[in-house]
N, C-alpha and C positions, 0 to 999 in steps of 0.2 A: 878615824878622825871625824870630829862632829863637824857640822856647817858652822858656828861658830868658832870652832878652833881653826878653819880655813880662812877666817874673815880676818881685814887687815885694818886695823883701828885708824892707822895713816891716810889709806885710802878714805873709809867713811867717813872721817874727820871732812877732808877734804870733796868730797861729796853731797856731804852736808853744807858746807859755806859756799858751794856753788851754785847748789839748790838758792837758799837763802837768799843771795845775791841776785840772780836771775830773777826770782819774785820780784826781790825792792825796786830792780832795773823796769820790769813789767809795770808795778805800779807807779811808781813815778811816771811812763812815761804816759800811763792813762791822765796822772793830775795834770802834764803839764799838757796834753793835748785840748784837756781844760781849764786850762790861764789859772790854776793852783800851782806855784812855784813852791811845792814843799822843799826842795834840794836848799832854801833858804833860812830852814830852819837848821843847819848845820852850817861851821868853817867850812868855805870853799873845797879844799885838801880832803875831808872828809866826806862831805858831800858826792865829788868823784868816785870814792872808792866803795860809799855805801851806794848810788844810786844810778852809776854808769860804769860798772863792770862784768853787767852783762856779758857781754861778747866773749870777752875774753874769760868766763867761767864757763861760755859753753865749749871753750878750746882748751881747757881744763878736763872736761864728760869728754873730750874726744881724744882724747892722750890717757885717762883712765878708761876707756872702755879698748883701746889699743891693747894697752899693757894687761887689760883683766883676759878680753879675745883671745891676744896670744898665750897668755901661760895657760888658760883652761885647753889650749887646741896641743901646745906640748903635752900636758899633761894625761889630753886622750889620744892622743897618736904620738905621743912619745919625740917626733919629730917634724918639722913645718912640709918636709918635707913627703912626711905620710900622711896628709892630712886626707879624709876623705870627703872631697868637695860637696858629693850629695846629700852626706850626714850633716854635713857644715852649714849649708842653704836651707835644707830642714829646720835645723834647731833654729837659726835666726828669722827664718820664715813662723815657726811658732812662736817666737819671743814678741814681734812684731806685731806682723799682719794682724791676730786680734785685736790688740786696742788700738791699732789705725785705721781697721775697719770701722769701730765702733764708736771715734772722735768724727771720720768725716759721716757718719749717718747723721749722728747727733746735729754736726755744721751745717750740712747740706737741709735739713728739718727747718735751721733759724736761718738759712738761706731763703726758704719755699716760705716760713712764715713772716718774711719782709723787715723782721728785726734789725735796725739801726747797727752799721758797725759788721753785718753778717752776712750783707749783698754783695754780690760781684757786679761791680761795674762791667757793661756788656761790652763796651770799648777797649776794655785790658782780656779778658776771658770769660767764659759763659761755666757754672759749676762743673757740668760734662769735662771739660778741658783741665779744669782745678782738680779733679778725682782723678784723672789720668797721671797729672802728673803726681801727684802723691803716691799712687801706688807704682809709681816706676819710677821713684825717686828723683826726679828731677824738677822739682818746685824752685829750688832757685834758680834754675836755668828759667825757668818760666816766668819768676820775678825780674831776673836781671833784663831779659828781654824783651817785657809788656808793665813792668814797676811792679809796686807793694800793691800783694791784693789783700785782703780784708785781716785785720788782725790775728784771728783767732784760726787763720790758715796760714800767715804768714811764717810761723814760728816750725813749720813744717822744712823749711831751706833745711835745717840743720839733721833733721833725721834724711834726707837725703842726700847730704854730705859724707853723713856717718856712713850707710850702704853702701852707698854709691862706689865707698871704700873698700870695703868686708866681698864685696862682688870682684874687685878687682885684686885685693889681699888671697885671696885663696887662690886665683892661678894662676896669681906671681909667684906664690908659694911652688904649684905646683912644678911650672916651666924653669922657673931658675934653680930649685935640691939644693943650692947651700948656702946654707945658711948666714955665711959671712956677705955673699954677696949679698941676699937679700938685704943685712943689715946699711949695706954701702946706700944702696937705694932709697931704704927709709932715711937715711941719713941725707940724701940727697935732696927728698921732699920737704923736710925741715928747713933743707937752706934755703929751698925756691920761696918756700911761704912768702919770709917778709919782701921780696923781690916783686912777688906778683901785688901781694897787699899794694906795694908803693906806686907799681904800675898802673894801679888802677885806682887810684887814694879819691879821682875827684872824680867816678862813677860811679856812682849807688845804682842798685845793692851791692854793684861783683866788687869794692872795695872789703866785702867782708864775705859776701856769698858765692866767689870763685870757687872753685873745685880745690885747685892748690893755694889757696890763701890759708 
């Protein structure tokens, strides 16, 4: 079977409008941090769904990279249950680490050259602290607990959401072997979600950068 006859049109689809979405949401919110109210060129109704759906497409990338994780990890150990954790952390350790090595050199570069929009305020964290927490995935714990640090590091909460999960997915896998229960649990985090969201509705960021939101 080619790579193509594995690919699933549904997904892509669906991948692609989240892509999409998450850009408009990005640039909008550059226009309107500069008093361009583009979202006014569009009916209200519309405007929401083209320009403030961000978030919720990237809880879309985290419900498809779940379902893609898991059948690729059946499919190579046949069961969650045989998964092997070191091969596991490898291949996500390759998927990764390269180009998040290569985004914070790039950041930390228009950090050190004073570029507007690319400084850390010394008062929330010093870059040192911002590279730690990206590479051990806890950026939004470090927003939620010092605020939004500079744009183009902020967008980092969510791949260490995504981890933060895959770290803890494989030995649940391994300690729990069956499968059904597993499934109770995933199904349990689903219910907490909207629960924590509400709990925390009028705290930014953890209304949206909590762990189980």
């Amino acid at each position: 079977m080619t790579t193509a006859d594995r690919r699933n049109a549904g997904i892509d689809l669906l991948r692609g409008l989240s892509v999409l979405l998450v850009v408009l949401h990005h640039i909008n919110l550059r226009f309107a941090l500069n008093h361009y109210d583009v979202a006014n060129l569009l009916p209200k109704p519309l405007a929401r769904v083209v320009f403030w759906t961000g978030y919720q497409s990237v809880i879309v990338f985290f419900v498809i990279s779940g379902f893609l994780i898991t059948s690729l990890s059946l499919r190579r150990w046949s069961s969650l249950r045989n998964i092997d954790a070191r091969a596991f952390y490898v291949l996500r350790f390759a998927r990764i680490f390269p180009c998040l090595v290569a985004l914070i050199a790039v950041l930390s570069l228009m950090h050190f050259a004073g570029v507007p929009d690319f400084v850390f305020d010394p008062a929330k964290a010093s870059l040192g602290r911002a590279i730690v927490a990206a590479l051990t995935f806890h950026f939004n714990w470090l927003e939620g607990t010092r605020g939004y640090m500079p744009g183009s590091w902020d967008v980092l909460w969510s791949l260490s959401i995504e981890e933060a999960f895959y770290v803890a997915f494989t030995l649940v896998c391994l300690v729990v072997r069956r499968e059904a229960l597993l499934v109770v649990l995933l199904l349990a985090l689903i219910a907490v979600g909207p629960f924590v969201r509400v709990w925390n509705a009028d705290i930014e960021p953890w209304d949206e950068y909590a762990y189980l939101a």
